[in-house]
Backbone bond lengths (Angstrom), bond angles and torsions (degrees), N, CA, C in turn:
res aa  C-N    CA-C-N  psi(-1)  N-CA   C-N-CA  omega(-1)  CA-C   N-CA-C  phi
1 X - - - 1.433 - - 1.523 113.96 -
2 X 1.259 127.02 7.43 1.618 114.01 -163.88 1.694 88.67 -102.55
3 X 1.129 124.57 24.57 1.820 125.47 141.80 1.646 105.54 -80.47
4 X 0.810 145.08 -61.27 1.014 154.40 159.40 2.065 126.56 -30.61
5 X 1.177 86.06 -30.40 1.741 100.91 170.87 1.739 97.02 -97.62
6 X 1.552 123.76 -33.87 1.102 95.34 -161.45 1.371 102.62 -79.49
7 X 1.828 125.49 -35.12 1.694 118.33 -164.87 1.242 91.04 -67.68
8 X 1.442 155.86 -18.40 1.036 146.86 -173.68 1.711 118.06 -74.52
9 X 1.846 104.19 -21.24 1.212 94.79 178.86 1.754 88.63 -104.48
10 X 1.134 117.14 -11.63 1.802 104.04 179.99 1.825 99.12 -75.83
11 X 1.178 100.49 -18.17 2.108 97.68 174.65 1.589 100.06 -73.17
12 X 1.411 140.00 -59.22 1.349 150.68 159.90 1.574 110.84 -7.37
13 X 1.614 88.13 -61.03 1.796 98.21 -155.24 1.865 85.64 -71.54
14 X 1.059 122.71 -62.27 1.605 131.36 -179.30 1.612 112.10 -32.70
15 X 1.013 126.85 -54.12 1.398 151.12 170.85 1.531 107.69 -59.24
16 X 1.211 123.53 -48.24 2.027 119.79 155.82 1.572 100.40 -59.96
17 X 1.199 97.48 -51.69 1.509 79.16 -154.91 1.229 117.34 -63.36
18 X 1.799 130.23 -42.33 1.144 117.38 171.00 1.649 112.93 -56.10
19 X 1.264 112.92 -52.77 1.630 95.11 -174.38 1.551 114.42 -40.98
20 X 1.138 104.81 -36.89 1.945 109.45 -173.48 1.435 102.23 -47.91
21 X 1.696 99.96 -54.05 1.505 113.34 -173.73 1.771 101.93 -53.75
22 X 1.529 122.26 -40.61 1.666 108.74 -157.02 1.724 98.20 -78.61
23 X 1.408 87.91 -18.70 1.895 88.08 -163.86 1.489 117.76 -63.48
24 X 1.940 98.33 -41.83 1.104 127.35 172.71 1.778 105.18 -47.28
25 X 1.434 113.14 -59.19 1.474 107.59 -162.20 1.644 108.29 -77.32
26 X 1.273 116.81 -0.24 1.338 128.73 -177.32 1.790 105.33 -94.66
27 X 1.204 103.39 -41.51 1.688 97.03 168.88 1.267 117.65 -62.05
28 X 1.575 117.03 -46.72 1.290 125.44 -176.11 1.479 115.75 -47.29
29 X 1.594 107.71 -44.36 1.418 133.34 175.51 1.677 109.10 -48.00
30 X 1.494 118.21 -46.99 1.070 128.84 177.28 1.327 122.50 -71.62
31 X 1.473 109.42 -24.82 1.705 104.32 -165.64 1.265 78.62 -88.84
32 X 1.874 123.00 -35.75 1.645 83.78 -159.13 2.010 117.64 -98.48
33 X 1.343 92.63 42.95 1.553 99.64 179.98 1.762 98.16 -77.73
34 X 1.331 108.96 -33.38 1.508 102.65 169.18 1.345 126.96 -13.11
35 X 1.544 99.54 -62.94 1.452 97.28 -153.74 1.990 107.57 -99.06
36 X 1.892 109.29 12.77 1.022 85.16 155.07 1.509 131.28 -139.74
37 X 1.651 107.75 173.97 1.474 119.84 -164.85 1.658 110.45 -4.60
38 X 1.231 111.41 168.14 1.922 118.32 -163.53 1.896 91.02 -73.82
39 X 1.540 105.28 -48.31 0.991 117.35 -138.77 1.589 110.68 -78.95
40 X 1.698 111.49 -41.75 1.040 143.95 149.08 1.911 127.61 -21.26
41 X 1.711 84.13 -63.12 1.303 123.89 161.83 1.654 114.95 -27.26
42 X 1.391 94.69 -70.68 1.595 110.80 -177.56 1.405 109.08 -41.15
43 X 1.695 118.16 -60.29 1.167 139.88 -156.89 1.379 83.81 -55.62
44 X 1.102 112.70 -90.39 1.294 130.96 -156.48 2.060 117.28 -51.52
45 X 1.088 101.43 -20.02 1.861 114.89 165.90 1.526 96.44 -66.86
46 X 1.474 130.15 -60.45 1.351 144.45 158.07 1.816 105.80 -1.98
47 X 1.643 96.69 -81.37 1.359 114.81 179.09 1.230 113.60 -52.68
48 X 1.254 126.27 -51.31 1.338 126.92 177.08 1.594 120.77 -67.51
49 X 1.183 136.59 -18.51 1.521 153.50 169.65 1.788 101.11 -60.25
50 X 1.877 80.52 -69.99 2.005 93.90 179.37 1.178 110.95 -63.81
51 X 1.423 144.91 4.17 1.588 143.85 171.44 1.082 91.15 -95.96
52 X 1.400 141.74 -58.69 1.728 144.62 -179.40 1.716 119.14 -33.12
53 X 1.492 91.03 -42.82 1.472 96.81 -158.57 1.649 110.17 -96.63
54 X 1.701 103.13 -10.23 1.344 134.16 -175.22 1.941 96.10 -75.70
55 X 1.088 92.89 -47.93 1.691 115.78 -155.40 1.693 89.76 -65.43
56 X 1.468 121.04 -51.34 1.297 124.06 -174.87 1.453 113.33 -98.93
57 X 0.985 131.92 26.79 1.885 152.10 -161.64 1.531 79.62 18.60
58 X 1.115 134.22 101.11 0.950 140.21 123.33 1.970 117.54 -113.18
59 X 1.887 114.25 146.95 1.578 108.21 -145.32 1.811 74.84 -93.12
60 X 1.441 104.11 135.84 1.650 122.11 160.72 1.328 120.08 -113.68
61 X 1.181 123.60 127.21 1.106 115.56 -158.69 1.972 110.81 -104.49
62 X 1.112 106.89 176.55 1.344 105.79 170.18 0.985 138.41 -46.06
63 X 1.823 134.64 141.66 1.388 150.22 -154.11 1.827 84.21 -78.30
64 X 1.404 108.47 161.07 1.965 99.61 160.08 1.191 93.54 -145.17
65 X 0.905 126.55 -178.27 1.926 150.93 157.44 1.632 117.31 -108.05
66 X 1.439 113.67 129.07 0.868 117.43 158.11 1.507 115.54 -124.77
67 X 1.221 109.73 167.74 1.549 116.70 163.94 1.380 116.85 -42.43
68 X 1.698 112.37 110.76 1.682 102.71 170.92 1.613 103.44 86.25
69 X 1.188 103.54 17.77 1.552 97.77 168.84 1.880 111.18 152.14
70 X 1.364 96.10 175.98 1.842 109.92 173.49 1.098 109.67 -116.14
71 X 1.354 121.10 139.26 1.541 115.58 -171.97 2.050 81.60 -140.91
72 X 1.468 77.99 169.44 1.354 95.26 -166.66 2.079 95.36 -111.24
73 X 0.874 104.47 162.32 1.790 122.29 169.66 1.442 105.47 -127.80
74 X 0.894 134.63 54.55 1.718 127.35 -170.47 1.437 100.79 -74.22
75 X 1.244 123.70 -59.52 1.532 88.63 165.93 1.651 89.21 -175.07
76 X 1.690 105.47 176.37 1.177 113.41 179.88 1.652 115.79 -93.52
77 X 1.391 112.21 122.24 1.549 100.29 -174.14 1.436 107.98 -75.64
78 X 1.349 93.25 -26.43 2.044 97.22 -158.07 1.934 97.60 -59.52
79 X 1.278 97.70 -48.43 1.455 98.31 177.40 1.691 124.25 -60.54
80 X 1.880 112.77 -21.20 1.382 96.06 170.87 1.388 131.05 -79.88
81 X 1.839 108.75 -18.25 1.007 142.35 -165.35 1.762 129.33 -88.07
82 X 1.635 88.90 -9.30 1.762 102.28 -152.19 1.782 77.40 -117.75
């Protein structure tokens, strides 16, 4: 059986490594929200939050509007935690 232990650790190593790889292109995503527009910005922090929470199945919930601004609902911790 130690065929069987090893594809299991070559599935392991594959499975870091892409996450490394998504995490990686998700930071990148973040540093470079810098440089755009305010408004733009928002949207796209949005996308990058819901890829985060996607990436670790954690449930995010819907963007809303309020008066005087956009706020985000990304999610409830107390409820993942409790």
């Amino acid at each position: 059986m130690p065929s069987i232990k090893l594809e299991k650790e070559k599935a392991d190593i594959t499975k870091k490594e892409i996450l490394k790889n998504i995490l990686s292109q998700l930071l990148n995503n973040l540093l470079n929200l810098e440089q755009v527009a305010a408004q733009k910005r928002d949207y796209e922090f949005e996308k990058f939050l819901t890829n985060l929470f996607n990436i670790f199945e954690m449930k995010a919930r819907s963007p809303f509007r309020l008066t005087g601004g956009k706020y985000m609902a990304v999610s409830n911790l107390r409820e993942m935690f409790i």
